[in-house]
C-alpha positions as CSV (number, residue, x, y, z in Angstrom):
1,X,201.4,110.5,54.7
2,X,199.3,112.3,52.1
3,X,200.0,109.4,49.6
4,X,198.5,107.3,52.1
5,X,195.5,109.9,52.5
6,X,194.8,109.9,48.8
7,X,194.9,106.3,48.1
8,X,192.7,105.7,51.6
9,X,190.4,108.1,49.6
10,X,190.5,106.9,46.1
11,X,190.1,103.5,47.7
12,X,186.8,104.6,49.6
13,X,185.5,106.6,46.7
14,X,185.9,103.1,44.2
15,X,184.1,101.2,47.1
16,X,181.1,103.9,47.6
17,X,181.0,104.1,44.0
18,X,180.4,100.2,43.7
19,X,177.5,100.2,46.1
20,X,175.7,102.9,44.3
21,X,176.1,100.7,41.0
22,X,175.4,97.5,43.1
23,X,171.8,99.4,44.6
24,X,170.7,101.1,41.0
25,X,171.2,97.6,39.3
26,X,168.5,96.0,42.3
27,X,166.4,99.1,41.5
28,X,166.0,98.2,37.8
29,X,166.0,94.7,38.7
30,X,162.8,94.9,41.4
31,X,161.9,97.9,38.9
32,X,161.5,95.5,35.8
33,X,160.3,92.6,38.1
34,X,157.0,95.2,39.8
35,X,156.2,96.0,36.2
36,X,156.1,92.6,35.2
37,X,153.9,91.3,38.2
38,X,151.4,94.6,37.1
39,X,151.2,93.9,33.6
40,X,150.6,90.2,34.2
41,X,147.7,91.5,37.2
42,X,146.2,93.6,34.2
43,X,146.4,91.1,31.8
44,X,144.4,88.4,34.5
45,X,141.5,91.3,35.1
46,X,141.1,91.7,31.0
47,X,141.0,88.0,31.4
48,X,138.1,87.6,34.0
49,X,136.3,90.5,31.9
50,X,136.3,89.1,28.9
51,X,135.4,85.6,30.5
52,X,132.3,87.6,31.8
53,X,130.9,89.2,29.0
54,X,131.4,86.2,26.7
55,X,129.9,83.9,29.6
């Protein structure tokens, strides 16, 4: 009975360990994907600057 109890437990601590692995590897993902979109933002507003001044 407390065979069963630690496997059932080691079992459960593998699979909640999985998900946090599985959510911080979207985090970087959507993190790296956000940064991206921004740079590409800041690099179409130095764009439409430049495109100003120079006419």
């Amino acid at each position: 009975q407390l065979q069963l109890a630690s496997n059932t437990t080691l079992v459960t601590s593998l699979k909640i360990t999985q998900l946090a692995q599985d959510r911080h590897t979207l985090y970087l993902q959507e993190n790296h994907n956000r940064q991206a979109e921004y740079t590409a933002y800041l690099n179409s507003l130095a764009t439409f600057e430049l495109e100003g001044i120079v006419g």
